[in-house]
C-alpha positions, 0 to 999 in steps of 0.5 A: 399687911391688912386690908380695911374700909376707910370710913372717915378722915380725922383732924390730921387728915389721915384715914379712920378705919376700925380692924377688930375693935380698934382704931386705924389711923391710915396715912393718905387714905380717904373716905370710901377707899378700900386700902392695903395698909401696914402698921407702923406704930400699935396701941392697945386701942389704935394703930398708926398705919402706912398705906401700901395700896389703894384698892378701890379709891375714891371719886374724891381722889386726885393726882397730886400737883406737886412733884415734893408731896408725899415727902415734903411736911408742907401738905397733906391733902393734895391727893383729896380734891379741893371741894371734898377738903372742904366738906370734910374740914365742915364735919370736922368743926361740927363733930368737934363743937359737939363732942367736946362743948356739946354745942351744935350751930343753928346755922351753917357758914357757907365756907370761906374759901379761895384760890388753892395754890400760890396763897402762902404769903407767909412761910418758914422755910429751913436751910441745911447743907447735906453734902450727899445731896448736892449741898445746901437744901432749902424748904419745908421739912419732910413728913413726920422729921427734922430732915429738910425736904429735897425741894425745887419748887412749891405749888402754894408759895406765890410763884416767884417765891417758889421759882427762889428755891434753887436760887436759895440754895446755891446763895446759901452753898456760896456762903462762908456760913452756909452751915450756920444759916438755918431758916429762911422767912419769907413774908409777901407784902403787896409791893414787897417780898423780904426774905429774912435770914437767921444768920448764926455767924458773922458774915464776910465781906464776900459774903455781904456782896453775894447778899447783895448781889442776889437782893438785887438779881431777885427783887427782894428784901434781904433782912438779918435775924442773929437772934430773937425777933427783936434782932430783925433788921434790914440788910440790903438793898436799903430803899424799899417800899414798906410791908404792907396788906390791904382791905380795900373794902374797908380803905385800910392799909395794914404795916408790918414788920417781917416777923410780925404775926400775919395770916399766911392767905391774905386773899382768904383773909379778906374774906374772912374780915369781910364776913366776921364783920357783917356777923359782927355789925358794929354800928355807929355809937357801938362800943366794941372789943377787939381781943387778940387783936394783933396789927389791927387786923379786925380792929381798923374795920370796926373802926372804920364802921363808926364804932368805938373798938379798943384793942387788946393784945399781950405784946407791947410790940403789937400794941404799939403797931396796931397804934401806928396802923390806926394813925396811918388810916387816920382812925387813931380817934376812933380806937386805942390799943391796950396791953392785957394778958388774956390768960389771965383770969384776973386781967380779964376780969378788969377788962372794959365792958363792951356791947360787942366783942370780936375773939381771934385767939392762937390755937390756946384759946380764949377760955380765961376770957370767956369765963369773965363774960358775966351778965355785963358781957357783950351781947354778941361776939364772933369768934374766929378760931384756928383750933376746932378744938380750942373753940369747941371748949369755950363755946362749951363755956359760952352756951353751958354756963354764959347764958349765949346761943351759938347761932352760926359756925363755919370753916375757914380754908386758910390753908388749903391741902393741909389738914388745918382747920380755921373757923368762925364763929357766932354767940348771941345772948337770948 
């Protein structure tokens, strides 16, 4: 046992502190803390450590509000208040962009942020039957294991999805293949909430009626996966309104299917579209990229602009959903889908030329597409990351040998009480 000052937080939220010329990653620790800590893993540069006892906390410390934390993998935040999360997940992105793309932004986004509990819309949940806890579990996975979290409750699911939790976990314990049922997916649409099951074995009679009878009791959607997501369908009850978000700013209505990629806060992503747009700018006679472009979720703002936006996504499935999105909002005229693997230098050197492009790549990055921007490539381009990282490189790419200014970069706090950082981004041309 060793006590030290905590000096900073790092991107997986843990204390940083430095004992004799190393290192200390100190679980649960928080910046101007002096701790008692143990390690639990030694390397000749760093430690990994638990921490035993806070000895002077800091003003920035909280009771946590869920009774699961601590256990539950789901956050790792909730002892660090809310205002100081989002200062600290502001100097992460700055250090980032500078140590690894040695890139700094002429301004600073004011953060985008929004309610701090209930904001989940989208989540993964596991189901396994542990006999010596009672039966079936149902939830996230504990911190740093495979075990399922021993959960009643959770603070950022929407509050009738939480109140779900124990009522899952006696459905699934009724079961005849309550040992072969193991995730559960929930996606919250604006006048739906569906539940999909991945089932591993067939389901009985009895087992179908229990379905049902529990779809019916709690106003939701069962749906059945028995493989890939290409297996995903419907179960019971049969007549229910679509999955559906809206961007009321914009008069756009967004479909989709369960398993379909969507931001987990749709409050936040409101924001986030409405303030990636007013970087963008996208006028009328404009033509615009949309690259990573999903469901459309960019796409039919840009559209709705007066712009000409074609969008880019390497899934045939999302190709095609992002056309029926555009139809539904009558701006199937004003912007087109089209398949393209971004990874792929040579695909992205095919790729249309457009006086704007907006990026929202998965945590990979769009470092391929990036290269291919030469002196044809859009003037400007807003960047929407979900990886610090990822964007800190290709802003490297962009300033260093693109001829782009990074003109301004913030956060995104998509994922309040976790360490993830989402940001924005934007690059112009001198």
């Amino acid at each position: 046992m060793t006590v030290t000052d905590v000096e900073s937080l790092d991107r997986e939220g843990r204390g940083v502190a430095h004992v004799e010329g190393k290192t200390v990653f100190i679980d649960g620790a928080l910046p101007g803390e002096a701790v008692e800590y143990a390690p639990y893993q030694k390397k000749p540069s760093y430690e990994l450590a638990q921490l035993l006892k806070v000895i002077k906390p800091s003003a920035s410390r909280v009771a946590p509000l869920c009774p699961h934390y601590g256990v539950c993998g789901g956050c790792s935040l909730q002892h660090f208040e809310g205002r100081a999360q989002v200062a600290t997940k502001q100097r992460v992105l700055e250090d980032t962009l500078w140590h690894i793309g040695r890139v700094r932004p002429e301004t600073v986004l004011p953060p985008v942020h929004g309610l701090p509990w209930g904001y989940r819309h989208r989540a993964r949940l596991s189901a396994r039957r542990v006999p010596s806890k009672g039966g079936v579990l149902v939830g996230f996975r504990e911190r740093k294991s495979t075990y399922v979290a021993d959960m009643r409750s959770c603070e950022v699911l929407p509050a009738a999805v939480s109140a779900l939790i124990p009522k899952l976990r006696d459905l699934v314990e009724s079961l005849s293949l309550r040992e072969r049922l193991p995730q559960i997916e929930v996606a919250v649409g604006e006048a739906v909430t569906v539940l999909v099951l991945r089932i591993l074995a067939q389901l009985t009679p009895e087992d179908q009626s229990a379905l049902r009878a529990f779809a019916e009791a709690s106003g939701v959607q069962l749906w059945l996966q028995s493989a890939g997501p290409e297996t995903v369908v419907p179960f019971w009850p049969e007549a229910m309104p679509p999955l559906y978000y809206s961007l009321p700013e914009f008069g756009v209505r967004i479909g989709f299917a369960p398993t379909d990629f969507t931001q987990v806060n749709d409050a936040v992503n409101r924001i986030l579209v409405r303030r990636a747009l007013a970087l963008l700018d996208p006028r009328p006679g404009e033509r615009v990229g949309d690259f990573f472009c999903g469901l459309g979720n960019f796409t039919l703002p840009i559209a709705r602009s007066g712009a000409s936006v074609v969008g880019y996504e390497g899934s045939d499935r999302m190709v095609a959903r992002g056309g029926e999105n555009a139809r539904a909002n009558g701006l199937g005229a004003d912007c087109r889908f089209e398949l393209a693997n971004l990874f792929d230098p040579k695909a992205c050197a095919r790729l249309e030329a457009f006086d704007k492009a907006l990026l929202d790549p998965p945590r990979e990055g769009a470092v391929e597409l990036v290269k291919s921007f030469s002196e044809r490539g859009p003037r400007r381009l807003v960047y929407v990351a979900c990886d610090p990282a990822t964007l800190a490189r290709d802003a490297g790419v962009l300033v260093h040998s693109r001829g782009y200014v990074l003109r301004s970069a913030g956060i995104v706090n998509m994922f309040p009480h976790t360490s993830h950082v989402e940001s924005l981004a934007l690059f112009e041309r001198d």
